[in-house]
N, C-alpha and C positions, 0 to 999 in steps of 0.2 A: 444470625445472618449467614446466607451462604457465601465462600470465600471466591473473591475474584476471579477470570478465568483468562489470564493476557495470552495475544495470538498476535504474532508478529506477521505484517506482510512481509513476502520473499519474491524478489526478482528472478527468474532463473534465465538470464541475458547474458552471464559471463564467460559466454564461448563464442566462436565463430560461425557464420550461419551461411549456406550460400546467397540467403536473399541480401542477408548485409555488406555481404562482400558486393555484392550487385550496386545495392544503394549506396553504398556511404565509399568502403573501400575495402582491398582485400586484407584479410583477418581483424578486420573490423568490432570491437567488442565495447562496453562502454569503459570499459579502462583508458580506451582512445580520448575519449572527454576527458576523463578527471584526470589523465599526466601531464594535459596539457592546458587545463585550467591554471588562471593568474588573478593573484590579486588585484582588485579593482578599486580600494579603497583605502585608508589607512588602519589596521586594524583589523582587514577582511581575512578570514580564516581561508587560505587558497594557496599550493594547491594542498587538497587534503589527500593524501598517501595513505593508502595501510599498511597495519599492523604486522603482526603477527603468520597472517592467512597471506599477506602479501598479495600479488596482484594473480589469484588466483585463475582457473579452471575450473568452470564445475561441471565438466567431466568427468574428474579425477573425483572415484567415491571418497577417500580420504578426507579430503574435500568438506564435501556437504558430511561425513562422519564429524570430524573438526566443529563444525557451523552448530551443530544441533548438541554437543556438548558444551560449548559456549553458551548457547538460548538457557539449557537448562542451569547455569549457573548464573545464569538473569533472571530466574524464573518465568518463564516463557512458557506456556502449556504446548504450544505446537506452532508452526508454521500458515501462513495461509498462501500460498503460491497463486502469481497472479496467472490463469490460464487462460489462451488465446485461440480462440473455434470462428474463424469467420465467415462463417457460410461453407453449404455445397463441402466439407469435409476438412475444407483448406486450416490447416493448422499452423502454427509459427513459435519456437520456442520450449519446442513439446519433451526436445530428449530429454532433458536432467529429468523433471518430475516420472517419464515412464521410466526409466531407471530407478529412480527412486520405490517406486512401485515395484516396478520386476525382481528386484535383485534383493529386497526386503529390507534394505539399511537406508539410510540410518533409522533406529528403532524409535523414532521421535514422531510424535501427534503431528496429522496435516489436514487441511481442507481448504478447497480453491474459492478461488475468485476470480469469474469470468471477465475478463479487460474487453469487455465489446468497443470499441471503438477502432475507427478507420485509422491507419498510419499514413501520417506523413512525413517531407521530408521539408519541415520548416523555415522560414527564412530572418523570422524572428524581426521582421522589419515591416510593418503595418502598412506602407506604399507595396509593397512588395509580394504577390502570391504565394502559396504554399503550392508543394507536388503532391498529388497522390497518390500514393506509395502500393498499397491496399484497401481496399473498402470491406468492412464490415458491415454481413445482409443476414438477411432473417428470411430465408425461403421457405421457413410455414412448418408446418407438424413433423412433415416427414424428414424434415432436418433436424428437427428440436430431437427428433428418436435416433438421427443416430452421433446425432451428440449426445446421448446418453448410454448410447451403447460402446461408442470411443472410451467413455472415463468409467464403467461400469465395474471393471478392474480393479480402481481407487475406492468409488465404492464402496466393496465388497473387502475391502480390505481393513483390518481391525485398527490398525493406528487412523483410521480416517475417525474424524470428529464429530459428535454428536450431541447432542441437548440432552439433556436430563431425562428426557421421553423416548432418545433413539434416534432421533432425525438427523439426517446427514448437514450438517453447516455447510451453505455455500450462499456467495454473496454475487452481488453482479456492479459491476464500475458503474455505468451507467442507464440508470433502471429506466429511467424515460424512455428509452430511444428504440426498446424490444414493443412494434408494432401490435404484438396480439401477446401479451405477457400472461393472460389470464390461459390463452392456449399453451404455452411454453411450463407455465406451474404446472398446470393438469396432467398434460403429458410425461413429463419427469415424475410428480407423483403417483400417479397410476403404475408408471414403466416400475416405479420404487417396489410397490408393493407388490407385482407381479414378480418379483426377484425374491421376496420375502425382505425387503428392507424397510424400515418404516416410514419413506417419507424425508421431506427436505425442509430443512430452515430454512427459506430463502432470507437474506437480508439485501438490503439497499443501502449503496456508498451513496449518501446524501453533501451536498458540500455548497449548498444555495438555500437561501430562508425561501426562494420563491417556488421551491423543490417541494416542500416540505408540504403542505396541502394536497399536492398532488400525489406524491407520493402513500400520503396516509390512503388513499380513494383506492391504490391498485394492489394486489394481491401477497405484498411481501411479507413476513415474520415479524421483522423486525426493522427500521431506517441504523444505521450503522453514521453519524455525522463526525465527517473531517472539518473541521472549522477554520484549516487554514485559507482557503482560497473566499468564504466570505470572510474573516476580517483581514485578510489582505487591504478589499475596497473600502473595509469600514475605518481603518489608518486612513486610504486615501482621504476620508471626510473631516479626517484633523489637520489644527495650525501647521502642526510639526510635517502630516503628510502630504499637505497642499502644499507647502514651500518647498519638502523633498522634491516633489512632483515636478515642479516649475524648476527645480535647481537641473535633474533629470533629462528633463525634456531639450536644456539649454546646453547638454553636455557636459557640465559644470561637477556634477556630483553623482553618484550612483544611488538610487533607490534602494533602502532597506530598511526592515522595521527589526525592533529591538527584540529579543527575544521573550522577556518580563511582559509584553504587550502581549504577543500572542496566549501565554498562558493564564495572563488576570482576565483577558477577555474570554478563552474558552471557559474559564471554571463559571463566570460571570451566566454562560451563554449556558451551561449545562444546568446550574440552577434555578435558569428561569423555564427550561422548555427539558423535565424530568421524565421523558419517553423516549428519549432518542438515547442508543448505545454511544459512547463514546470514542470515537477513532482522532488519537493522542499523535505529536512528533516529537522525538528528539530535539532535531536541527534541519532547517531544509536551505536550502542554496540552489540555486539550477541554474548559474550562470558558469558551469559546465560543460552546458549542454546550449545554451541560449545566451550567455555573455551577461552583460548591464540590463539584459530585456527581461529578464526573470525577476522570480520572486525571492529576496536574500531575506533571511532573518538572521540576527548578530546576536550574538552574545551569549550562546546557550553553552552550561558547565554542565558535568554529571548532578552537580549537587542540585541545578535548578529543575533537571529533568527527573533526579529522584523526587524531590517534592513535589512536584504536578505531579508526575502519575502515583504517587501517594494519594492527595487530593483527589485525584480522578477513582481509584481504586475504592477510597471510602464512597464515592458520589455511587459507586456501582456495589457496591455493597449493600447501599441501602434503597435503592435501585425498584420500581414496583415492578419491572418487569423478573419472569421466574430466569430467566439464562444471565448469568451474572458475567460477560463478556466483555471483556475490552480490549480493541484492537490499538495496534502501536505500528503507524505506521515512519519506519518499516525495518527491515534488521541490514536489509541491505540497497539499498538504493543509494550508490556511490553516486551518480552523475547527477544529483537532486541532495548530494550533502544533506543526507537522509536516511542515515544509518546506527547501528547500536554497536557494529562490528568495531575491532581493534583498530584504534588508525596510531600513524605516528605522533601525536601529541598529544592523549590521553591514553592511550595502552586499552586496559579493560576498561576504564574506570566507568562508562556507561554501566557495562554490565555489571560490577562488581557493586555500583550506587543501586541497583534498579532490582538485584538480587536479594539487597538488604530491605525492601518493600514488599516485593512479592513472595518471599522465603520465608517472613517471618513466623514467631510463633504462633 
């Protein structure tokens, strides 16, 4: 059996931006969220602080040098940086990875993942409207080309990712919502081969069972499924998550599901539907970023997160499809307590559990 290939998603958020100074406030970064998260519960892991890397810059190449010797002592094959193109050229978020690019370090494996979706600025209160921040558009061919001519650079560069065949790995957030995708494939892989490149892995972050048919119909490589956000609802349909619910709604309790739920049910969900890539978490929390309105999960140790992605690791190993990939999301998503990086109450021990998995002999 071929050996597993794990790819952490990477946020590259952790600087200042004029647009977020615009929206939210000046020098505004998601370090803003998570210093000033609070526990809401008894027992709730908040606020969560980092480690070692501390409340970083990733400006500062040290930095991301730091980050990508960490991964590889987690065994981590490379990064997947989430990248943001929203039409007509408009970009957001773009310095760290073209640095990363231009300057040639850190000498660690990467490949994107297009975040197509519109920004908001949430209100997390269901009477209550959202702003729109950005909208993300698909203005048709001649955009698809020179978003390909924007990241061509990454590309063509050797630490980017590829399958077993040479194809460039690159995934898309949400695959539905690209108007004419069968034009968007073609175009990128035509533009590929006219470079001498061979061509693209497209995958699709699937995260809905009502996804999943449709998905299979349109042009992707491969479906890439996060299973946190459907068994989120599938708890709602338990004793335990019907009375959280109602405890919730009454102000009385905070909603959160245990973390042993999330993982009996993904392994549960990956052996019944053996075609879909596996995208794993740590820990997630987003009551950071959104308060009691989010989705909390409790109770995750290194020790519980080594064994899933164990289990997950063998499910991919023997796996029918030929790219033996599994995505972890994510190394860094601090404001979503969603991370693998050092914080103050466990040190490495993510990575140092998760290195003894992916390491071995």
């Amino acid at each position: 059996m071929k050996k597993v290939r794990p790819i952490a998603f990477y946020l590259p958020q952790f600087f200042p931006t004029p647009e977020n100074n615009e929206w939210w406030s000046p020098g505004f970064t998601e370090w803003t969220n998570v210093a000033r998260s609070r526990a809401l519960f008894k027992g709730h892991y908040q606020p969560r602080l980092p480690g070692e890397l501390s409340f970083y810059d990733l400006r500062m190449p040290s930095v991301r040098v730091k980050q990508a010797e960490l991964a590889s002592l987690a065994g981590i094959e490379g990064f997947c940086y989430w990248h943001y193109w929203f039409g007509n050229g408009k970009r957001l978020l773009e310095q760290v990875f073209r640095e990363v690019v231009e300057s040639g370090t850190p000498d660690f494996p990467f490949c994107l993942c297009w975040a197509n979706h519109s920004w908001y600025k949430k209100t997390w209160d269901p009477t209550k409207p959202n702003t729109l921040l950005i909208e993300q558009t698909y203005p048709g061919v001649e955009d698809y080309t020179a978003h390909f001519y924007e990241m061509l650079p990454a590309f063509k560069d050797d630490r980017y990712m590829r399958t077993n065949d040479g194809r460039m790995i690159f995934g898309v957030f949400a695959p539905l919502d690209i108007p004419d995708v069968q034009i968007f494939v073609d175009t990128w892989n035509k533009l590929a081969v006219k470079h001498n490149l061979k061509g693209f892995y497209f995958f699709a972050l699937c995260q809905y069972e009502d996804w999943m048919a449709r998905l299979k119909a349109l042009p992707y490589d491969a479906i890439v499924f996060d299973t946190m956000p459907l068994l989120y609802w599938k708890h709602h349909q338990t004793l335990c998550g019907r009375i959280m619910s109602h405890l919730a709604k009454m102000k009385i309790a905070t909603y959160h599901i245990d973390y042993t739920f999330y993982t009996n049910e993904s392994i549960k969900f990956f052996k019944e539907h053996d075609d879909y890539t596996p995208c794993i978490i740590p820990d997630f929390d987003h009551s950071p970023r959104s308060g009691g309105s989010g989705i909390i999960l409790h109770g995750s140790t290194p020790e519980k997160f080594a064994t899933f992605a164990k289990d997950m690791a063998q499910y991919v190993e023997s796996h029918p499809q030929t790219e033996k990939l599994l995505f972890i999301k994510a190394w860094n998503e601090w404001g979503e307590g969603n991370y693998l990086e050092p914080d103050m109450k466990w040190g490495r021990a993510y990575i140092e559990k998760l290195g003894k998995v992916f390491l071995k002999e």
